[in-house]
C-alpha positions in Angstrom: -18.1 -18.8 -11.6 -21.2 -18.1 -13.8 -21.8 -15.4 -16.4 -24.7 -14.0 -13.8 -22.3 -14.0 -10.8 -19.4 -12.4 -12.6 -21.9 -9.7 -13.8 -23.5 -9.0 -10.1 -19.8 -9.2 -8.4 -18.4 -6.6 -11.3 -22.0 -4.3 -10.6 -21.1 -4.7 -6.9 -17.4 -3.6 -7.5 -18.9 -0.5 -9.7 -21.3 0.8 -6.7 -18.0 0.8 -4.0 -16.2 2.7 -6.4 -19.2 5.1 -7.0 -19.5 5.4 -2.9 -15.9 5.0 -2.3 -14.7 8.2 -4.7 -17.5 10.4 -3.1 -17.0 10.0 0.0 -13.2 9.7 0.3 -13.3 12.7 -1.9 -15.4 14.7 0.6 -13.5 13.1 4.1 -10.3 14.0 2.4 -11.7 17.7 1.8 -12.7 18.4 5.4 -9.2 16.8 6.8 -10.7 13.6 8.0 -8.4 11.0 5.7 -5.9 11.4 4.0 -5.7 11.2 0.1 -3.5 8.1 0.3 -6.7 5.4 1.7 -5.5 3.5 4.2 -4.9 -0.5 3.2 -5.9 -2.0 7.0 -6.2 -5.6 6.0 -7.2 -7.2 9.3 -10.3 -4.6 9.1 -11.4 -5.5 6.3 -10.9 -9.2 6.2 -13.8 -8.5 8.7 -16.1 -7.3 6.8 -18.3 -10.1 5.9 -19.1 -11.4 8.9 -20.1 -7.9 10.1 -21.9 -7.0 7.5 -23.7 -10.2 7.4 -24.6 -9.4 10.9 -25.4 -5.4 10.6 -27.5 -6.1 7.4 -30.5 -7.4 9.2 -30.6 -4.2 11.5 -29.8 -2.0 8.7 -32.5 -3.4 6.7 -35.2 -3.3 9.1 -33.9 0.7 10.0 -33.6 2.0 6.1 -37.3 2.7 5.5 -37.7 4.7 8.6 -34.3 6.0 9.2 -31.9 5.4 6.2 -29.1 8.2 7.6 -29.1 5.9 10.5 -29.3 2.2 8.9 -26.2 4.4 6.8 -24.3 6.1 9.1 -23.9 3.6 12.0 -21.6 1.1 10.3 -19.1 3.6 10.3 -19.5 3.6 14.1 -18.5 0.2 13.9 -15.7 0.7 11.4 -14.3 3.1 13.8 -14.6 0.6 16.8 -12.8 -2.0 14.9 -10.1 0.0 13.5 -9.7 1.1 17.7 -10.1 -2.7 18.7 -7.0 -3.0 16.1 -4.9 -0.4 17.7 -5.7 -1.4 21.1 -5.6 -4.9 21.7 -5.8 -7.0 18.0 -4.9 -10.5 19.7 -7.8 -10.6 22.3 -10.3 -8.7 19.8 -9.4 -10.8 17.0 -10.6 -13.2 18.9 -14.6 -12.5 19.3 -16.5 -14.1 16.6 -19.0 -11.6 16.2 -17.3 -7.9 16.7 -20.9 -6.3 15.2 -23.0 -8.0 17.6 -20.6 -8.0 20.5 -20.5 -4.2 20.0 -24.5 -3.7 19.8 -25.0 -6.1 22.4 -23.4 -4.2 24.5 -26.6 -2.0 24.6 -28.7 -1.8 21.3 -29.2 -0.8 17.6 -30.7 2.3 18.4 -27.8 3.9 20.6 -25.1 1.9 19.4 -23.3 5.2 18.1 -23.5 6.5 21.8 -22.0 3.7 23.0 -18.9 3.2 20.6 -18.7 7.4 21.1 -18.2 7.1 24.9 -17.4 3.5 25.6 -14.8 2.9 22.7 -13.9 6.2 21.3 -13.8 7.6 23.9 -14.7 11.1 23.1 -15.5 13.8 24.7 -19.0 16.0 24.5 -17.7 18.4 21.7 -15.6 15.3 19.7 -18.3 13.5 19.8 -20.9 16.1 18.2 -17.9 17.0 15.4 -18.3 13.4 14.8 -21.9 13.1 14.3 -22.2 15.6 11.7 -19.4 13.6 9.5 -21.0 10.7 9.9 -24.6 12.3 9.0 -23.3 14.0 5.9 -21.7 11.0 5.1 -24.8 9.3 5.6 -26.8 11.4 4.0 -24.7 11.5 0.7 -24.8 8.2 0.7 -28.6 8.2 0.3 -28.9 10.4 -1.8 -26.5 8.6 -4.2 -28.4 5.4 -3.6 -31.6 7.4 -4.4 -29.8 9.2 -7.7 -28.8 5.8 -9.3 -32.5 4.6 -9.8 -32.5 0.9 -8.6 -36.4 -0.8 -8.4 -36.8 -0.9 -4.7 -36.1 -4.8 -3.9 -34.3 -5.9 -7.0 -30.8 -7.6 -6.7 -29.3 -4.1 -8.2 -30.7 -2.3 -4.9 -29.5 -4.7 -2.6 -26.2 -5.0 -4.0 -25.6 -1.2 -4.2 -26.9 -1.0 -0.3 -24.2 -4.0 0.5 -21.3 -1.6 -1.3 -22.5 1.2 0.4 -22.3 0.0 3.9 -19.0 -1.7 2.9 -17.8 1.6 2.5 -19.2 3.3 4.9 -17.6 0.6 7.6 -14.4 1.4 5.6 -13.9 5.1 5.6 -15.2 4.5 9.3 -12.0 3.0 9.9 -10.3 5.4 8.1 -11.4 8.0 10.0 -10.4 6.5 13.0 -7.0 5.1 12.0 -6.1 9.0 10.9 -7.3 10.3 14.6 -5.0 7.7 16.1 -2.1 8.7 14.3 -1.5 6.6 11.2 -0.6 8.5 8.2 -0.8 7.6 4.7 1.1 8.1 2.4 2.2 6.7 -0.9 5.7 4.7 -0.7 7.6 5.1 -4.1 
């Protein structure tokens, strides 16, 4: 590995921890995870072929909408965490779970559909659940804004790949907790 990749993959590992701390800290405050994070390898061996596939969307969406560029990958961190629980062995099997799920309508309403069509919340669960995810979202920006990358550089886009990584991650988290898996720390 070169000296510049071991830099950008140890500047990459700082931002997740930045995201990760805040926003465990606050979902752990309001009762949404638990303080132990969940370790749900099958999720997050996942994670680079969805985000490869979310980032164009999220990309195109920041400038306009960065809550929602933000916020909907942990729609999709919740789906996949449900896909786990609910049938691993045939939804293991899709090779594109992102685009599989936002085919299944659009970008734009993607968080309806996982809501009603995956979830499946009701009115008042699914409200609840939108203002996590916007607060979530939103702190996220504004921690992205707060660390004072030049728009474009390599140091923005690799701090906007940890943060959806995260995002997608507490997603999960959230999800795994509201189906009934606990964690907590094994001695």
């Amino acid at each position: 590995m070169t000296e510049e990749k071991k830099l950008g993959a140890s500047a990459t590992k700082e931002y997740e921890k930045i995201f990760h701390d805040d926003l465990h800290d606050h979902l752990r405050k309001i009762g949404r995870v638990d303080a132990h994070f969940p370790e749900a390898p099958d999720i997050e061996e996942l994670w680079p072929k969805i985000g490869e596939s979310y980032l164009p969307d999220a990309l195109r969406e920041f400038n306009d909408y960065p809550t929602v560029a933000l916020g909907w990958i942990m729609y999709v961190g919740m789906a996949i965490a449900k896909y786990w629980d609910t049938d691993w062995t045939l939804y293991a099997q899709v090779p594109d779970l992102y685009k599989y799920l936002r085919d299944r309508i659009d970008f734009d309403h993607l968080d309806d559909y996982i809501c009603s069509q995956v979830l499946l919340l009701k009115d008042e669960e699914t409200a609840a659940l939108r203002e996590v995810i916007a607060e979530c979202a939103s702190r996220t920006n504004n921690r992205l804004y707060h660390l004072h990358l030049n728009p474009g550089s390599e140091s923005a886009f690799r701090a906007f790949i940890a943060a959806l990584h995260e995002l997608y991650l507490m997603g999960a988290a959230i999800q795994l907790k509201d189906m009934g898996y606990h964690m907590t720390k094994i001695n």
